[in-house]
MARNU-767569 format. One record per residue (C-alpha): residue in three letters; residue number from 0; x, y, z. Coordinates in Angstrom, 1 decimal. Example, Ala and Ser with C-alpha at 12.3 -4.5 7.8 and 13.67 -1.06 7.14 Angstrom:
residues 2
PT   residuo   num       px       py       pz
PT       ALA     0     12.3     -4.5      7.8
PT       SER     1     13.7     -1.1      7.1
END
This chain:
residues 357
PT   residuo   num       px       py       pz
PT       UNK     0      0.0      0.0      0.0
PT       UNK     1      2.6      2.4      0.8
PT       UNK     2      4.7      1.5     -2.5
PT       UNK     3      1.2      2.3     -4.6
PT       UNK     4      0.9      6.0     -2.8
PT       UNK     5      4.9      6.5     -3.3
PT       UNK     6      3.8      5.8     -7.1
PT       UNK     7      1.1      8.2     -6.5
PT       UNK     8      3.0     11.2     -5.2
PT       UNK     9      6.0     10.7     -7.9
PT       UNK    10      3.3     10.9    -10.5
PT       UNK    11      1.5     13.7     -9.0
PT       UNK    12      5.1     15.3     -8.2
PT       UNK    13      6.4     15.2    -12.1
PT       UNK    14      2.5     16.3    -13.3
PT       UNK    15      2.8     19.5    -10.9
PT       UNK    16      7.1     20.4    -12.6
PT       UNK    17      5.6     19.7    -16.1
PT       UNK    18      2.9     21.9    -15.8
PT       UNK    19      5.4     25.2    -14.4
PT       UNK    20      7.8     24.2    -17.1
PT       UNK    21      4.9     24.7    -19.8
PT       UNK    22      4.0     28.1    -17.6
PT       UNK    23      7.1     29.3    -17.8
PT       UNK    24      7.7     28.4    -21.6
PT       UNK    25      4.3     30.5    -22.3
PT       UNK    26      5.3     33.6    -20.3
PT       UNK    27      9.3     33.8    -22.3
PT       UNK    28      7.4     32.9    -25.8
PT       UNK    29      5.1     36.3    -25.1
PT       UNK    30      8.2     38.4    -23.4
PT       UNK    31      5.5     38.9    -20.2
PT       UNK    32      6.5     39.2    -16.6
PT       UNK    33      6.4     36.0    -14.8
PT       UNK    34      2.6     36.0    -13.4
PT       UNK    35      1.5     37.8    -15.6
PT       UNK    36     -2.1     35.6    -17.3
PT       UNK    37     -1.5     33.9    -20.4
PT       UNK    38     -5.1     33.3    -21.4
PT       UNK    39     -6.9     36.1    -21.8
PT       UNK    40    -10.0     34.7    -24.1
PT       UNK    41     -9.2     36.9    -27.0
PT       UNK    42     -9.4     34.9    -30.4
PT       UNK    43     -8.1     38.2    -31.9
PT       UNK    44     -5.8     40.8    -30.9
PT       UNK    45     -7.6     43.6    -28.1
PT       UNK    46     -8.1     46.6    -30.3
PT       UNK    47     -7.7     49.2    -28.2
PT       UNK    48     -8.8     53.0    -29.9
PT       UNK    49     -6.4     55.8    -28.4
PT       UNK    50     -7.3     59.7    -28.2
PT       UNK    51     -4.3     62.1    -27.1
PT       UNK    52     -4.7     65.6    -26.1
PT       UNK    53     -2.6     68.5    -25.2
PT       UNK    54     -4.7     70.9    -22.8
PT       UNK    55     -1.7     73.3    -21.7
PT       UNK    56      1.6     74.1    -23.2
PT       UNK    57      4.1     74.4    -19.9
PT       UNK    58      7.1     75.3    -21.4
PT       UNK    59      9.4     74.5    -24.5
PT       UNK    60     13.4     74.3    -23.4
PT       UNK    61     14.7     74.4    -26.6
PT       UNK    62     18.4     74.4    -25.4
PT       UNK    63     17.5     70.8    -23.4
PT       UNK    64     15.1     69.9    -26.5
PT       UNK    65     12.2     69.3    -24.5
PT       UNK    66      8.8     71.0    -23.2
PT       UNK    67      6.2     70.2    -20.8
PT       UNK    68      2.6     69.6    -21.3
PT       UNK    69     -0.4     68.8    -19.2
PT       UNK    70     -1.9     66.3    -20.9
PT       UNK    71     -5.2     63.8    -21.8
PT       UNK    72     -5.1     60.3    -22.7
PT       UNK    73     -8.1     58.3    -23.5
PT       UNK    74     -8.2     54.7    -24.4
PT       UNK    75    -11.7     52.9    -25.4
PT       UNK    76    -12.0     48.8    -25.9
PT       UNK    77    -14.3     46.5    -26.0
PT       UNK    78    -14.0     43.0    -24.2
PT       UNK    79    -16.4     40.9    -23.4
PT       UNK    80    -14.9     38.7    -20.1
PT       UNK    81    -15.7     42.1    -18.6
PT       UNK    82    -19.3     42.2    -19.3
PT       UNK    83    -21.7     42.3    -16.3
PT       UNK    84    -25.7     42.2    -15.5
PT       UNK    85    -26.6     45.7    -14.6
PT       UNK    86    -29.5     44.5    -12.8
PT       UNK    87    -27.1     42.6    -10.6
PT       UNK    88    -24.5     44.9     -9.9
PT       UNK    89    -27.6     48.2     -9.8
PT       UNK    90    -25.7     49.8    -11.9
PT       UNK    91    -25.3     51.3    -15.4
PT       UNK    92    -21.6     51.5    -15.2
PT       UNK    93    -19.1     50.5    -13.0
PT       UNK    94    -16.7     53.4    -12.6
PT       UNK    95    -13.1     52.9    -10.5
PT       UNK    96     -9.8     54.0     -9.8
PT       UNK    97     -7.1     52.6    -12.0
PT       UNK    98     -5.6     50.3     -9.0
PT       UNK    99     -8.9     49.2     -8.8
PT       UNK   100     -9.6     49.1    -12.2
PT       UNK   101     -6.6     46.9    -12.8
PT       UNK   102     -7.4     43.7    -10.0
PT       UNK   103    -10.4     43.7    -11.5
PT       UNK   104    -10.0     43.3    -15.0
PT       UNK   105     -6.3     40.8    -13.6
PT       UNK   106     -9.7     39.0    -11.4
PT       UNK   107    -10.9     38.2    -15.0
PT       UNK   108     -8.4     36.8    -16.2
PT       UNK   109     -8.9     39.4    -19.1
PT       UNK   110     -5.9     41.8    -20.5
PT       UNK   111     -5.5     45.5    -19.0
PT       UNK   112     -3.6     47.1    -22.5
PT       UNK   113     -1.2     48.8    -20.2
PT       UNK   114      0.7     51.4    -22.3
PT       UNK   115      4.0     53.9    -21.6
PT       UNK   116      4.8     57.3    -22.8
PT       UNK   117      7.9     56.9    -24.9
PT       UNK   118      9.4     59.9    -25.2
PT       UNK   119      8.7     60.8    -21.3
PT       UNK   120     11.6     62.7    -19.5
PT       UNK   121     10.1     62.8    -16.0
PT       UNK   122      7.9     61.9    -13.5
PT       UNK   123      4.6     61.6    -14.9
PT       UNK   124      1.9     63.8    -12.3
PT       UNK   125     -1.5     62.7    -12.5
PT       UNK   126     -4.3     64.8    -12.2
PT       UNK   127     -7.3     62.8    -12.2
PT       UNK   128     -7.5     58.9    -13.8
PT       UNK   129    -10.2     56.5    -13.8
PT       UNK   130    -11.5     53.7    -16.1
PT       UNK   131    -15.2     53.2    -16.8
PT       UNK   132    -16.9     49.4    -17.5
PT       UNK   133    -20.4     49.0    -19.0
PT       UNK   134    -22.5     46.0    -18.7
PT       UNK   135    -21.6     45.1    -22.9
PT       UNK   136    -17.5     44.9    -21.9
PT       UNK   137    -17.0     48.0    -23.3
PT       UNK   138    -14.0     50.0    -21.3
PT       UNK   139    -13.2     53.5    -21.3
PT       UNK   140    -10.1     54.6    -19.3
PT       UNK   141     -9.5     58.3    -18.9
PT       UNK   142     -6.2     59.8    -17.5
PT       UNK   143     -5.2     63.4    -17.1
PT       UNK   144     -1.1     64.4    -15.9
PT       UNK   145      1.8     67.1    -16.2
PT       UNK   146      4.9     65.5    -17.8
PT       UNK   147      8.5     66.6    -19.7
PT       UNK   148      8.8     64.9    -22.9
PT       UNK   149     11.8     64.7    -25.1
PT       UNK   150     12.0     66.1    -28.2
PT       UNK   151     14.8     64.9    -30.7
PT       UNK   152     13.6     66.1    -33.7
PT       UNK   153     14.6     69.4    -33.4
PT       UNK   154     16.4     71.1    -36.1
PT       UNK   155     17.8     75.0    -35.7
PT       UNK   156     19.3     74.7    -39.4
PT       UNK   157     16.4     77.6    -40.2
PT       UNK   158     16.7     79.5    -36.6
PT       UNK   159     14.6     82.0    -35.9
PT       UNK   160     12.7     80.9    -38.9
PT       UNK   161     12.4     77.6    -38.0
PT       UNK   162      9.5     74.6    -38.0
PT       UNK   163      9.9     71.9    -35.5
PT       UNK   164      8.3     68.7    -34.9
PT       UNK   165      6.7     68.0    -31.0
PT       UNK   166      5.6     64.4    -30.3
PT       UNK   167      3.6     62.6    -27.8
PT       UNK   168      4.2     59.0    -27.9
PT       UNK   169      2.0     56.2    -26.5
PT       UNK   170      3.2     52.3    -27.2
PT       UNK   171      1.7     49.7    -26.0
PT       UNK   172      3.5     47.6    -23.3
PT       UNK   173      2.2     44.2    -25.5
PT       UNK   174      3.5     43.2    -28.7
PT       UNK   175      0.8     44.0    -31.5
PT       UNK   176     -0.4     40.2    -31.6
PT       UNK   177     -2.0     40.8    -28.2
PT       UNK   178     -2.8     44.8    -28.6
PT       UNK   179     -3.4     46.9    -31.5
PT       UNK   180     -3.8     50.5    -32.0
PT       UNK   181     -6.8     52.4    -33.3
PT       UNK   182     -7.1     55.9    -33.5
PT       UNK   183     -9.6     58.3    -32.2
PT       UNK   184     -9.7     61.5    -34.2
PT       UNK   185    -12.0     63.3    -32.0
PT       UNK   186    -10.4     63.0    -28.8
PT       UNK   187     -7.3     64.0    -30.4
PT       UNK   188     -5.1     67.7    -30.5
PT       UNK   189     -4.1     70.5    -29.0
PT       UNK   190     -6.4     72.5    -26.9
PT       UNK   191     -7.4     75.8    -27.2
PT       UNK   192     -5.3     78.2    -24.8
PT       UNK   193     -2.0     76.4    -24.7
PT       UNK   194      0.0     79.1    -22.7
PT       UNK   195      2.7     79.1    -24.9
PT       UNK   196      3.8     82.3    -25.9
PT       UNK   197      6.9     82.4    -28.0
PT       UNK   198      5.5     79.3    -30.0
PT       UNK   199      3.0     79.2    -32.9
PT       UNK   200      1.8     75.6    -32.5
PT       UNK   201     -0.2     73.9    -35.0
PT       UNK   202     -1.0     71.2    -37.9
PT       UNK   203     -1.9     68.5    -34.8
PT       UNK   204     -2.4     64.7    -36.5
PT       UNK   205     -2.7     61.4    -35.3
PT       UNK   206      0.2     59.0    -36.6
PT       UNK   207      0.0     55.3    -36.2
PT       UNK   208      3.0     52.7    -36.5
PT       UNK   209      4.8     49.8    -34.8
PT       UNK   210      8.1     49.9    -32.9
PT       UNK   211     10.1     47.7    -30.7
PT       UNK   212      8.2     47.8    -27.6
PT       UNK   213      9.8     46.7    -24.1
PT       UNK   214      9.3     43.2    -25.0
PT       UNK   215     11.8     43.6    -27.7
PT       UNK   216      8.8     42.8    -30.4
PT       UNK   217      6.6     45.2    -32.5
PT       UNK   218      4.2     46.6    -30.4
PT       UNK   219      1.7     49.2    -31.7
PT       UNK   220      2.7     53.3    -31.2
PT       UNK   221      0.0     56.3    -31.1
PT       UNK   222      1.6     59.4    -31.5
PT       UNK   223      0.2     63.0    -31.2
PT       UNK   224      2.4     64.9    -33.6
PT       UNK   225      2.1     69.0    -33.8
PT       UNK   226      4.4     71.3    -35.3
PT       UNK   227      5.7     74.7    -33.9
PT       UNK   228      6.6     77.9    -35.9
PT       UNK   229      8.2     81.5    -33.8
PT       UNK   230      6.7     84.9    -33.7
PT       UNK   231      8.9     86.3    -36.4
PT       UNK   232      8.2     89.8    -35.2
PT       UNK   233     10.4     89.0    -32.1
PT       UNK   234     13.2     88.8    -33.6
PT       UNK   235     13.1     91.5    -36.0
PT       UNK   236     12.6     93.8    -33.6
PT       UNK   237     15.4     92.2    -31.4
PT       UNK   238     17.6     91.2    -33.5
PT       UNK   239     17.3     92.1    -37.1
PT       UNK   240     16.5     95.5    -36.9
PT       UNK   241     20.0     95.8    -33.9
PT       UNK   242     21.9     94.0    -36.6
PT       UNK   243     20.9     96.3    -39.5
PT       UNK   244     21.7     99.7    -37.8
PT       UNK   245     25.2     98.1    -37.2
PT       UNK   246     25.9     97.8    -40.5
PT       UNK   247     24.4    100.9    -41.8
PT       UNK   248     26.9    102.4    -38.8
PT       UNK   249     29.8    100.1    -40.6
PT       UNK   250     29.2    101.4    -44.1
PT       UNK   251     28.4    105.0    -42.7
PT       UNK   252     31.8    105.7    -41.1
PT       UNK   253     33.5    105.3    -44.6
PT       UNK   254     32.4    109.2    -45.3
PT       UNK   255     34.6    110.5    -42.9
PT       UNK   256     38.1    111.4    -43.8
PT       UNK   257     40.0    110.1    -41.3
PT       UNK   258     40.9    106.3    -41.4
PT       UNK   259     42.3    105.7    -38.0
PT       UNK   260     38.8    107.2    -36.7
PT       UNK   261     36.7    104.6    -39.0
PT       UNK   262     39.0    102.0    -37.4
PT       UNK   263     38.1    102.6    -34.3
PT       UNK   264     34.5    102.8    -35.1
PT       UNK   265     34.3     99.7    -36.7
PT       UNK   266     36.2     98.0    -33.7
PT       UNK   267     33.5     99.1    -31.3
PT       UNK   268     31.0     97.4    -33.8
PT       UNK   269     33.1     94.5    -33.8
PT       UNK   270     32.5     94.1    -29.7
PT       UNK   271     28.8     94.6    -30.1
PT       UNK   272     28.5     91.4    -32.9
PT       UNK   273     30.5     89.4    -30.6
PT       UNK   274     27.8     90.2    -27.9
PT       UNK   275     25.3     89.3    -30.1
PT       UNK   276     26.9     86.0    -30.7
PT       UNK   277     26.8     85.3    -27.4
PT       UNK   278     23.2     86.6    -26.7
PT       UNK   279     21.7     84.1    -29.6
PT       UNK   280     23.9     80.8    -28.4
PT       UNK   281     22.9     80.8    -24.8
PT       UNK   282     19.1     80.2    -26.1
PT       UNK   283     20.8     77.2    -27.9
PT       UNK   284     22.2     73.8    -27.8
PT       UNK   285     25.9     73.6    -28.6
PT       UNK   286     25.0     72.7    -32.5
PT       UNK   287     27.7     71.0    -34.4
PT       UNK   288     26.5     73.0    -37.5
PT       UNK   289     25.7     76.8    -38.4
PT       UNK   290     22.1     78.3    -38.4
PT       UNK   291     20.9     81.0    -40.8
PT       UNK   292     21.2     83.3    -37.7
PT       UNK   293     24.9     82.1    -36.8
PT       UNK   294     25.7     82.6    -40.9
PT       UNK   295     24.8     86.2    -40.9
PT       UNK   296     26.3     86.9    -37.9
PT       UNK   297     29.5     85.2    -38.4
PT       UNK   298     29.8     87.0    -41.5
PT       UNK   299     29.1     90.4    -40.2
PT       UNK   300     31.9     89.9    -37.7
PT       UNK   301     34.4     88.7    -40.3
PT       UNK   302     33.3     92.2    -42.6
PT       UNK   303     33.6     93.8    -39.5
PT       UNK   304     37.1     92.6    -38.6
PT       UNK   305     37.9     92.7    -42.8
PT       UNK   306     36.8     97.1    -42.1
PT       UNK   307     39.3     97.9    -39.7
PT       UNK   308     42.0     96.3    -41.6
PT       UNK   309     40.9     97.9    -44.5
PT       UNK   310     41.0    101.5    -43.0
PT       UNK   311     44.4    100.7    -41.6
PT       UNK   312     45.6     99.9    -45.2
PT       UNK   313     44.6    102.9    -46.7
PT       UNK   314     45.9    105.1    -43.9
PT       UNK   315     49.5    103.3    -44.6
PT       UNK   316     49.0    104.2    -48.3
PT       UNK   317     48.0    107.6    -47.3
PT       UNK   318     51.2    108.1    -45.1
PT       UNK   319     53.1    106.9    -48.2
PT       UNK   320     52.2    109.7    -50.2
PT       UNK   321     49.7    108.0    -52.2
PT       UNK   322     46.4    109.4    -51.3
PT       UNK   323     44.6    110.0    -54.6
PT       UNK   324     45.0    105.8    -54.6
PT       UNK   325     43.7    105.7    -51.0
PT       UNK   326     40.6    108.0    -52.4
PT       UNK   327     40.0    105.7    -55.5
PT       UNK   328     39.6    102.7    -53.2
PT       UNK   329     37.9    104.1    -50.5
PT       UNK   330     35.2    105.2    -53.4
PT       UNK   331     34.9    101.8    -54.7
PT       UNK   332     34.9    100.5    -51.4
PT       UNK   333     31.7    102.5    -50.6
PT       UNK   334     30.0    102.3    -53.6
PT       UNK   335     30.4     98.5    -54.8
PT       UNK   336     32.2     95.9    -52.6
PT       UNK   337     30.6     96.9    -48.6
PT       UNK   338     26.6     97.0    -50.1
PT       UNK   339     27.1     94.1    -52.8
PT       UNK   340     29.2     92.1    -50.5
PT       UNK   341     26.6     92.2    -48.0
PT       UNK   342     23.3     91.8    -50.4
PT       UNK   343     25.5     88.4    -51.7
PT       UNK   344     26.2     86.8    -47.9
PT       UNK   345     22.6     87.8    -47.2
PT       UNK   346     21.3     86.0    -50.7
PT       UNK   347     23.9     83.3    -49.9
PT       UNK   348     22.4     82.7    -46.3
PT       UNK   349     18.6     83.0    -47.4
PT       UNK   350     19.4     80.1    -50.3
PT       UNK   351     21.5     78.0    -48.2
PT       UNK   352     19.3     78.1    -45.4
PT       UNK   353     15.9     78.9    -46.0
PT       UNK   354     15.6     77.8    -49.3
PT       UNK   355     17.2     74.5    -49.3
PT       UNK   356     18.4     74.0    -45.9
END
């Protein structure tokens, strides 16, 4: 009798291993965490419809190439392990917190389509979140929070006259044979008093796609992309209009007579460009290529520079005894090479830059 139980419990023993083997197997073939159910009763993917909206504009850091926004994400499914009898529950709709939310759909044994915020840079500060069931398994989980997110699409090639690209990422946490992505239109864009002041935000779209999610398989992406334009007027006043006195100044101070006097003049200019070169980087990233902005200025400061040299030439020839030949290049200095040399650096800049840049 005892040999037939042995037999029993050695039986029951290698049943019990085979079965957390085959466990196991199931949770590394999906790329789940251990625990996590395998069967949720879906003969299809969960198709899960996303709406993203940007309520407020925080800020926009374009030197750490990110910005804050306080945002809304809404996600809609339908799945019907979570249906219930209304008359049962005396309810129309059960309505919970998203702790609660979750053991309740995990109590199933149905899927919560848990999701992250790719391009997230910080703590994510939520406002209000909740999930509403009704009795058909339909699902609606609403969720409102302040959060950085990256932005590594920006491009300062055409700065101040720039475009740039702001995303808001969502990817599901499940590879796209569990979870799929729909998108929900009317939920979706950019509110209507963003706070943002120095940005003209616009052209808000929903884009689709799969990535590598953190299981290392596709999983699918929803992504609220917008795009941002400057108030030009901003920097006219600032710094186009500071930039085009200076070299009206520059070419000015070849009517007087004296050369050493222009020399100095135009060394006093050539302090004031390297301020402005200074002014214009500290709202930057240290950029391993020029922008329009850096062109122009860059090449105002070597004219500059090329001025004083110039002026300290013709005072030479002029101490020489050659001054009608200091005259007849000062002329043609004035008259030709300082406009035309500036109209082509500024043509030059606007084609390189703005035109194909």
């Amino acid at each position: 009798m005892s040999l037939v139980m042995r037999i029993i419990r050695l039986v029951a023993f290698l049943l019990s291993t085979l079965s957390a083997c085959l466990t196991v197997t199931a949770t590394q073939a999906l790329d789940l965490p251990p625990g996590t159910p395998q069967t949720f009763g879906l003969d299809a993917p969960l198709d899960v419809a996303v709406g993203i909206k940007i309520d407020q504009i925080t800020f926009v850091d374009q030197k750490s190439e990110n910005y804050g926004a306080v945002a809304t994400i809404r996600l809609e499914w339908q799945d019907p392990q979570l249906a219930f009898d209304a008359d049962d529950s005396n309810s129309e709709a059960l309505i919970m917190p998203p702790a609660e939310f979750a053991a309740f759909v995990r109590s199933k044994g149905a899927l919560v389509p848990a999701f992250e915020i790719a391009n997230q840079q910080s703590r994510k500060w939520e406002h209000q979140a909740l999930a509403v069931i009704w009795p058909t398994g339909r699902v609606r989980y609403y969720e409102k929070s302040s959060l950085t997110l990256q932005a590594p699409y920006f491009n300062f090639t055409r700065y101040p006259f720039d475009h740039q690209k702001f995303y808001l990422e969502v990817v599901s946490l499940y590879p796209d044979r569990l979870v799929t992505y729909s998108v929900r239109d009317d939920l979706s864009g950019l509110g209507g008093l963003l706070g943002e002041e120095e940005w003209i935000l616009e052209n808000a779209r929903m884009e689709l796609s799969l990535v590598e999610g953190l299981s290392g398989q596709p999983s699918a992406k929803v992504a609220l992309a917008f795009e941002g334009r400057r108030h030009v007027m901003y920097y006219a006043l600032r710094i186009f209009l500071p930039m085009l006195v200076l070299v009206t100044v520059s070419w000015a101070i070849f009517f007087l007579n004296e050369y050493r006097k222009r020399a100095e003049i135009a060394g006093g200019n050539l302090l004031v460009f390297v301020a402005f070169n200074w002014a214009v980087s500290e709202d930057l990233p240290r950029l391993g290529y020029l922008t329009f902005l850096d062109f122009l200025l860059q090449w105002m400061f070597v004219v500059t520079g090329a001025v004083i040299v110039f002026n300290i030439m013709l005072s030479r020839i002029k101490a020489s005894g050659r001054g009608d030949f200091a005259h007849r290049l000062d002329t043609y200095a004035i008259m030709w090479i300082y406009p035309l040399g500036y109209l082509a650096i500024v043509a030059l800049a606007v084609d390189r830059y703005l035109l194909h840049g």
